[in-house]
N, C-alpha and C positions, 0 to 999 in steps of 0.2 A: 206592302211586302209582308209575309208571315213565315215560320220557322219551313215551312214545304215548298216556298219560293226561291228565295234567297240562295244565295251559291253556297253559300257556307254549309256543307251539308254532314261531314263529318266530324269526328271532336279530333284535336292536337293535344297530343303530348310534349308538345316540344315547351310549351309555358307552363312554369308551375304555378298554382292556385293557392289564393289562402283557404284553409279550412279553418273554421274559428267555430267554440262552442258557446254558449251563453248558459252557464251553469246555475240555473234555478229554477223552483220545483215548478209544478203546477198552480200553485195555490198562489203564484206570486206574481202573477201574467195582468200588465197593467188594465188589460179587460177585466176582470173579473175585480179590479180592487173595489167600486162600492160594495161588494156583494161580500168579498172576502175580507173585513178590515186584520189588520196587521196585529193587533190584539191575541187575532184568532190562528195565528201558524201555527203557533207550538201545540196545539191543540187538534191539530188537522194528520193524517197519516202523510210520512215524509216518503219519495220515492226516488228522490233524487241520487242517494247513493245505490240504488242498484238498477237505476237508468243509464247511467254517466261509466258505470264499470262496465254496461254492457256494449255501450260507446268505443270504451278503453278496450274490451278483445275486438273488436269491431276491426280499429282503426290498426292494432299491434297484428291482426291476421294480415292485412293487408300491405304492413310495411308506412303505415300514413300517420306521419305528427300534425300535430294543429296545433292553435293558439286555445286556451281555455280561460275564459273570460269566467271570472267567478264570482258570483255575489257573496258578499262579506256574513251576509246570515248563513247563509251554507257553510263555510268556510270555520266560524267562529264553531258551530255546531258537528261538522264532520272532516277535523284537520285530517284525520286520517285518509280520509279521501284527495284532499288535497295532494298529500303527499304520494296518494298512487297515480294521480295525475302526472307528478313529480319525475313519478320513480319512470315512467313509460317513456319520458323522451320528451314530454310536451312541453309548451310554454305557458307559464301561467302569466293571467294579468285581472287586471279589476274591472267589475260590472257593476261598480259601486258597493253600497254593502243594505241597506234598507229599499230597495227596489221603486225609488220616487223620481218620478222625471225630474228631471233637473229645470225643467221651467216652473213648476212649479213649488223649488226653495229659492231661498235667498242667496248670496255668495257666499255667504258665512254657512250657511245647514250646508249647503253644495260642499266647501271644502272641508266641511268635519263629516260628511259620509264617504266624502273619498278618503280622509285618512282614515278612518274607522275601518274603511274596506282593506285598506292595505296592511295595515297592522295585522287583522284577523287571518289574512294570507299567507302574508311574513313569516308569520308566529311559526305559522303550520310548517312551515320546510326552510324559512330563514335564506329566502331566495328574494332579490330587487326585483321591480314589474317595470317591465317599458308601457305598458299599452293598457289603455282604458275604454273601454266601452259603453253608452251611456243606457239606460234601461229605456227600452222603445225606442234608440235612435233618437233622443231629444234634446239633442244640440239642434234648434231651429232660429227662426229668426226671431225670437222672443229669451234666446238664452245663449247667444254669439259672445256673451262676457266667460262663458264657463271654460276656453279654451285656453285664456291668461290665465286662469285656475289652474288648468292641468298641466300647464305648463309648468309654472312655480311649486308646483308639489313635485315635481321630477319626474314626471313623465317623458316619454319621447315620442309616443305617437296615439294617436286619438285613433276609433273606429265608431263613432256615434251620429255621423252624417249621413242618411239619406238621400241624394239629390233626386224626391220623387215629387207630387202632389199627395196627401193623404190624411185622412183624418184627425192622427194625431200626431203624426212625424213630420219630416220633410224638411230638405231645405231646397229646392228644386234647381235655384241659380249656383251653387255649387259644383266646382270641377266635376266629372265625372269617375277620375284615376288618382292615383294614389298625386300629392300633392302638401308644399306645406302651409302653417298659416302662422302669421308675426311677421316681425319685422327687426331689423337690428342685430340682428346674427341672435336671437332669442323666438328659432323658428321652433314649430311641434308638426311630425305628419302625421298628414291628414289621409285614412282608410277607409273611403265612403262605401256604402251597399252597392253592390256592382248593377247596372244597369244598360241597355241598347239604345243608342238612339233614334227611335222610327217615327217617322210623320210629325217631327218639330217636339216630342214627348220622350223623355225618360222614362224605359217601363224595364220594372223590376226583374231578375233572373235567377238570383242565387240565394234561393233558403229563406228557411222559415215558412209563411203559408204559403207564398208564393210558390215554394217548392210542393207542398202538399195539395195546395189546391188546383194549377194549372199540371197539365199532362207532361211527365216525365220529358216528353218532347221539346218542352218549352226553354227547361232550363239545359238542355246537352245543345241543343242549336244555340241558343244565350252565349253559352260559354265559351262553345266552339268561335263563335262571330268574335267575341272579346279576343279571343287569343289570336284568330288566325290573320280577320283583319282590322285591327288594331293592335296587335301585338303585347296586347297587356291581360295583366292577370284579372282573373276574379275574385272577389274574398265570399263566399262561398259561407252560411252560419246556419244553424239549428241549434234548439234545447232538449235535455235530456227527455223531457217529457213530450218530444213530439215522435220518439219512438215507442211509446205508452198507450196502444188503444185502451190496456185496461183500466185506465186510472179515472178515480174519482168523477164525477160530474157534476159541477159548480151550476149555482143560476147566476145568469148575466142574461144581456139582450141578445134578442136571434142571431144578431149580426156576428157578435161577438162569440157564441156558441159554436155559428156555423165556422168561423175563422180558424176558432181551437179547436175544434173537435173530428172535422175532416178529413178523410185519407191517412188516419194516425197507421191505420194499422196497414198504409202502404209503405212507409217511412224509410223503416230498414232495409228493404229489395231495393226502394230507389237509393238509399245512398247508398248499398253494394255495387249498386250500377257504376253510379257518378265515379265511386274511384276504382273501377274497373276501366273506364272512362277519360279520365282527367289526372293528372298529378298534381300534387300537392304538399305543402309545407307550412309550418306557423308563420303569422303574419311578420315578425320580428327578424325571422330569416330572411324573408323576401325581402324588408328595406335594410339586410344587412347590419340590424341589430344584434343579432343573436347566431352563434358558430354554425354550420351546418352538422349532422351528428355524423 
């Protein structure tokens, strides 16, 4: 079955979508971290705030809020920004704040980046976060402790699951929809990377390379199928800098080059499409966290 097969052949408005952003620069894309150490940001040119503003008329032309997942080093550095995120209608929540998969600290590093993230946020516009995102999706099956973490720090809902195969993410046996996880009436929901189910495999549809690297076709048929039969939504994500062909160029391995650096400069016609396309809303509203505006 392929997206020109398939019945599903138009997109629905009748479900609304999450759009979610992952607010941090280029320089901080877990591909590139041997290459880039953490030492070296501040010393790197920042493009983040007039990516994410370009984002902001983006989404305010077209009437579309989203969730904005923000790393706590942006945040700490550009509260201003933050609060234009604020000021537009969005939701803010955390993408951590030092940009370290979470499998790879302890529970202890894990829960002093996630406060360090939220405070830096806070500060900025003195607004509570429901929702955390983990950098790379790396709640996997080597870091399943970190969601008693985000629970106890007061969170209410998680978006750092992938149910795919992949190199560095993944948790594959994972629900495919929105879903919670605990137990004892001390539940957290669970926002996983949206995916199809075809030939026994989860494969990916909404955002990030996925969205840049496969043909526009890929992810409006994706979405379409989510909504129309199965009647649920997408959550739908990009970074400011994947509407940036002009920005900087890191050394990393080919693979990782060809991931980031691809179809940048298709970016913004395809997501003018998608929400010409698709409706949408922050993730917070969808699980009825957050008022509608």
């Amino acid at each position: 079955m392929s997206p020109s097969t398939d019945p599903v052949r138009s997109p629905s408005r009748a479900v609304v979508n999450a759009m979610t952003v992952d607010v941090e620069d280029y320089f901080h894309v877990s591909a590139f971290e041997a290459s880039v150490p953490r030492s070296a940001w501040d010393r790197l040119e920042s493009r983040v705030e007039r990516n994410t503003d370009r984002l902001l008329d983006l989404f305010a032309q077209r009437n579309v809020r989203a969730t904005f997942f923000i790393l706590g080093w942006v945040a700490e550095r550009f509260p201003s920004l933050v609060k234009r995120i604020a000021d537009g209608g969005h939701e803010l929540a955390s993408h951590g704040f030092g940009h370290r998969l979470i499998y790879n600290q302890s529970p202890d590093e894990f829960r002093e980046d996630l406060r360090r993230s939220r405070a830096a946020i806070s500060t900025a516009v003195g607004r509570r976060l429901d929702g955390y995102r983990a950098p790379s999706f790396s709640i996997t099956p080597r870091s399943l402790w970190a969601f008693d973490i985000i629970r106890e720090e007061g969170f209410r809902y998680d978006a750092s699951v992938f149910p795919i195969r992949h190199d560095r993410y993944g948790l594959p046996s994972s629900p495919r929809h929105f879903h919670t996880v605990g137990q004892d009436g001390h539940t957290l929901w669970e926002c996983p990377g949206s995916t199809v189910r075809l030939a026994g495999m989860n494969l990916p549809v909404a955002g990030g390379g996925y969205f840049r690297l496969l043909p526009y076709a890929w992810t409006r048929w994706g979405i379409s199928r989510l909504n129309r039969l199965e009647g649920q939504p997408a959550v739908f994500y990009l970074h400011p800098w994947e509407i940036d062909p002009e920005q900087p160029r890191l050394s990393g391995s080919r693979l990782s080059r060809y991931r980031h650096y691809t179809n940048l400069d298709q970016t913004e016609t395809r997501l003018v499409q998608l929400m010409s396309d698709f409706k949408f809303a922050p993730l917070g509203e969808l699980l009825g966290l957050t008022p509608a505006a």
